[in-house]
Backbone bond lengths (Angstrom), bond angles and torsions (degrees), N, CA, C in turn:
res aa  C-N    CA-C-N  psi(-1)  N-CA   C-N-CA  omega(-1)  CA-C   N-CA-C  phi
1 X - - - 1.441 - - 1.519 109.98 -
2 X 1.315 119.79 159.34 1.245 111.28 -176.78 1.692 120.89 -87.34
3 X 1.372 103.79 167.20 1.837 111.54 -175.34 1.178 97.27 -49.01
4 X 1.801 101.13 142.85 1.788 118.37 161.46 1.349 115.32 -46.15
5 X 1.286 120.86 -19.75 1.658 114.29 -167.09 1.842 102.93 -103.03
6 X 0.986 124.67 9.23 1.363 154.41 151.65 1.154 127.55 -90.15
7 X 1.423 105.50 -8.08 1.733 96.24 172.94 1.290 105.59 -85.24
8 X 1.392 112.79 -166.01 1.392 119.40 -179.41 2.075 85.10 -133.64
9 X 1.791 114.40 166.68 1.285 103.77 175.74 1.672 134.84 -49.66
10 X 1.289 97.25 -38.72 1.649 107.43 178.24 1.863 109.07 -76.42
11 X 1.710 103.92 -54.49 1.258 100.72 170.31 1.876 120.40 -33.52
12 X 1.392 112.84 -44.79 1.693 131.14 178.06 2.095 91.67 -61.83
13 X 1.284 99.71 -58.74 1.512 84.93 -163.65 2.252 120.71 -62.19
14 X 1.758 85.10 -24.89 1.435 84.25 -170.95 1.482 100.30 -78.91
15 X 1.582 116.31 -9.67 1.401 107.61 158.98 1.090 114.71 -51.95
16 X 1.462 117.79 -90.68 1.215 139.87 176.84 1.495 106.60 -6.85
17 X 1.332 122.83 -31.10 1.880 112.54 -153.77 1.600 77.85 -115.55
18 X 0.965 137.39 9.59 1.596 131.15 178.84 1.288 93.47 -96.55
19 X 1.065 122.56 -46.17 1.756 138.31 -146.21 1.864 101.03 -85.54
20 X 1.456 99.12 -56.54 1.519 118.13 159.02 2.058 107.18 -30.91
21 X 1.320 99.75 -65.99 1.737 121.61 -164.55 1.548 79.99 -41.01
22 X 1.292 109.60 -97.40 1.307 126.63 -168.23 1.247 113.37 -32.16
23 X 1.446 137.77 -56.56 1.410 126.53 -173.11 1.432 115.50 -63.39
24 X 1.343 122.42 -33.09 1.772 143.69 157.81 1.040 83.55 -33.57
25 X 1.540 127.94 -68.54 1.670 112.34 -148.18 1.280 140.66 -68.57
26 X 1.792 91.76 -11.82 1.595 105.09 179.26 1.816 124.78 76.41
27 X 1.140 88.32 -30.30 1.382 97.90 178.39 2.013 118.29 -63.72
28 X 1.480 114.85 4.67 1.150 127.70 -149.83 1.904 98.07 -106.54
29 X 0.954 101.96 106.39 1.955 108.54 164.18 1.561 107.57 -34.01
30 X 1.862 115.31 136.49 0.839 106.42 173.70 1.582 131.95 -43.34
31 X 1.753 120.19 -51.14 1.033 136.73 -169.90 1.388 92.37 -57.10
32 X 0.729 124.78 -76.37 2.225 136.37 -167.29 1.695 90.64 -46.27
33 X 1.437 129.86 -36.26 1.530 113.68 -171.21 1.621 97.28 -95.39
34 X 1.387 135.99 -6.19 1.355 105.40 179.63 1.806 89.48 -94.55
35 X 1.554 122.56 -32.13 1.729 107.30 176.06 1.796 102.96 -59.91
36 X 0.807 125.64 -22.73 1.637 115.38 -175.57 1.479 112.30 -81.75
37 X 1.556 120.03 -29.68 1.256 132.47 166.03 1.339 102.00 -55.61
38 X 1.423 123.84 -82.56 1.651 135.94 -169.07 1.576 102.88 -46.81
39 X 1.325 147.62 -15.41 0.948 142.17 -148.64 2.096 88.28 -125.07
40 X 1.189 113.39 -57.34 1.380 105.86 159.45 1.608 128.29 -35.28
41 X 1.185 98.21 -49.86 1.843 121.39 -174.39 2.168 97.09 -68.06
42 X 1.317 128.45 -65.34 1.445 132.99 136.91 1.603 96.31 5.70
43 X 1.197 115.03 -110.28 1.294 153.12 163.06 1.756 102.06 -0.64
44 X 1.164 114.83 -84.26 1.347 120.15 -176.32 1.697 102.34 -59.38
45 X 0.958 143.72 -30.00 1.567 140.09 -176.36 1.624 82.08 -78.37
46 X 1.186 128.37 -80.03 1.547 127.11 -169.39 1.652 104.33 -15.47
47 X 1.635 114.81 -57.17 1.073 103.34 -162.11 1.560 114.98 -95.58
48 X 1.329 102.24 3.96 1.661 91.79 -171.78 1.651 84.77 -93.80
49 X 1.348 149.36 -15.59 1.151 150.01 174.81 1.869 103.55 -75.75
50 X 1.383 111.00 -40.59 1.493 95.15 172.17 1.497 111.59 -60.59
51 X 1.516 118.74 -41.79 1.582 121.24 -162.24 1.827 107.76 -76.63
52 X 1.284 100.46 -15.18 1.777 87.36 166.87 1.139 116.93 -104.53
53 X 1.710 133.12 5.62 1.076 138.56 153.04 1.460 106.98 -56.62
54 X 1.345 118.29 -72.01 1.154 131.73 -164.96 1.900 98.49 -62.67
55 X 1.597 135.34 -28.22 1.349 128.90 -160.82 1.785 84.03 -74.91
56 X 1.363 152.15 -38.62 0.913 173.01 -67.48 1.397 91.86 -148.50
57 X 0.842 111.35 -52.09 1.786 124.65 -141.45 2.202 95.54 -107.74
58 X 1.309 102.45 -24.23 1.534 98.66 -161.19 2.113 79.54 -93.38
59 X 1.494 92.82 148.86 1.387 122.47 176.28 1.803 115.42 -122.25
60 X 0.959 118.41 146.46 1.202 131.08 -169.30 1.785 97.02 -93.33
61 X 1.299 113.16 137.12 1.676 100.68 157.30 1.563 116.01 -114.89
62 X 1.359 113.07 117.96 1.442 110.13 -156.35 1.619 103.74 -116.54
63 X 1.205 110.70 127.39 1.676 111.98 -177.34 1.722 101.29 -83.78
64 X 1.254 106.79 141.38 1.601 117.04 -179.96 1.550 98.30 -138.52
65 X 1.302 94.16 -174.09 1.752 118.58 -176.86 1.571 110.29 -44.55
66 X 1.092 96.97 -74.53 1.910 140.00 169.60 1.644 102.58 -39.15
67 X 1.588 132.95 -27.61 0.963 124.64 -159.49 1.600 122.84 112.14
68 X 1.296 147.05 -138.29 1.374 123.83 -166.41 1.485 85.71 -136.61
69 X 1.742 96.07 163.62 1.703 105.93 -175.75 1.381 102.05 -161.67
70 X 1.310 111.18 149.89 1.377 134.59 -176.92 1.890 104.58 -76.62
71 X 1.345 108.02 107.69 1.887 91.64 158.31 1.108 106.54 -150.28
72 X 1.590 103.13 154.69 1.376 94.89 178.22 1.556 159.56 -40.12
73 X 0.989 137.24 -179.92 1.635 135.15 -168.72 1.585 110.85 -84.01
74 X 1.529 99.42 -42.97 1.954 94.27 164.47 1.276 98.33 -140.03
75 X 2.015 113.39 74.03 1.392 112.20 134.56 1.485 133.59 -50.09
76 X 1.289 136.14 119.87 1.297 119.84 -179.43 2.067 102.00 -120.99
77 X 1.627 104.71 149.62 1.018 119.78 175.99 1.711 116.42 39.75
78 X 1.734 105.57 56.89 1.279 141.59 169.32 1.614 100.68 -59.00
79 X 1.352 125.44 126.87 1.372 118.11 -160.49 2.370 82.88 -110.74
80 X 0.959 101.82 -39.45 1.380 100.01 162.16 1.723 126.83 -55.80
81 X 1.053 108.93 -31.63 1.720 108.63 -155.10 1.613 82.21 -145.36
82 X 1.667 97.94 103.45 1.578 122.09 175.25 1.530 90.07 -111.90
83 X 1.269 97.04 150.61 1.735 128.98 155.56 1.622 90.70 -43.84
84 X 1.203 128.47 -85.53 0.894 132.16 -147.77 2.173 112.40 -71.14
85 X 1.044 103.83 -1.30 2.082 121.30 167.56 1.951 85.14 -82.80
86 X 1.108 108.39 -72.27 1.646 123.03 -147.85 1.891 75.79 -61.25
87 X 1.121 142.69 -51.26 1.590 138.72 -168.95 1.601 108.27 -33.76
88 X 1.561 88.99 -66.17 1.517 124.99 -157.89 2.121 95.21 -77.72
89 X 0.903 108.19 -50.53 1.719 97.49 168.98 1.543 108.85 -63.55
90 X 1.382 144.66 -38.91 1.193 144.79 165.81 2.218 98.54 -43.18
91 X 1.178 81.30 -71.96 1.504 92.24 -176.07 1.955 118.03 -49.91
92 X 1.026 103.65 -55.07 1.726 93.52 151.83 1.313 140.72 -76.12
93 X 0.768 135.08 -6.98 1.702 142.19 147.51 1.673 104.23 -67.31
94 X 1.030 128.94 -22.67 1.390 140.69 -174.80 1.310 122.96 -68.93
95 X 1.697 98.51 -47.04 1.445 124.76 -149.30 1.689 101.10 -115.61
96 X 1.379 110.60 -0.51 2.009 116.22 177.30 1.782 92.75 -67.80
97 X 1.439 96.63 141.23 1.257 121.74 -154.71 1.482 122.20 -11.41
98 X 1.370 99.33 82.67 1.385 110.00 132.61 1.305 117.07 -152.97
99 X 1.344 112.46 175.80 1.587 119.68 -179.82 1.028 143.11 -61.86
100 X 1.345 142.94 129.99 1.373 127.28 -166.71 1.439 116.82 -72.89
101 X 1.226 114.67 125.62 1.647 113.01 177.38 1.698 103.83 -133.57
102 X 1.123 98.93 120.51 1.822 104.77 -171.30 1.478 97.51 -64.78
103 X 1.498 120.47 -52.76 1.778 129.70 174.56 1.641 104.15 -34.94
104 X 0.764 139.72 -52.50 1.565 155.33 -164.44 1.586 110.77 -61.33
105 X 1.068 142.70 108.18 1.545 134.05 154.83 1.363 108.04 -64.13
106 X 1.129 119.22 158.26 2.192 125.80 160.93 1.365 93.99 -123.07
107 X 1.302 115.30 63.67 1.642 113.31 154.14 1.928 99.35 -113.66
């Protein structure tokens, strides 16, 4: 099969579950199961390095008060963009003309 740095992400994973199959099976010589191990281990760094490239790169689009805004994928403790802004904009876009009825959910 070809080099890890030649795979593509899925190409790495359908490794990985090939490599997985076979070592499950037992049927595999020590020598051939510790190169299939080291080559799995390869493999899994490859891809956990593609997936924080890519966590990096993906943006959230988040509706607020103000209108909508780009932030990141794991912003944490955003002093702009509360649970409770993103609630209350859900809840007014919700509530344009019609009546208030406490009985009523808007889910």
């Amino acid at each position: 099969m070809e080099k890890k740095g030649k795979y593509t992400f899925e190409q790495a994973m359908q490794r990985l579950e090939e490599i997985v199959a076979k070592l499950e099976s037992g049927d595999t010589p020590l020598e051939e199961t510790i190169q299939l191990f080291q080559e799995g281990m390869e493999l899994v760094n490859f891809c956990n390095k593609k997936l924080e490239e890519v966590k990096h790169k993906v943006e959230m689009v988040v509706r607020t008060k103000e209108g909508y805004t780009l932030v990141p994928f794991e912003q944490k403790n955003n002093e702009e963009i509360t649970k409770p802004q993103l609630e209350e904009s859900f809840e007014e876009d919700n509530n344009v003309g019609e009546e208030e009825n406490d009985d009523e959910l808007l889910f």
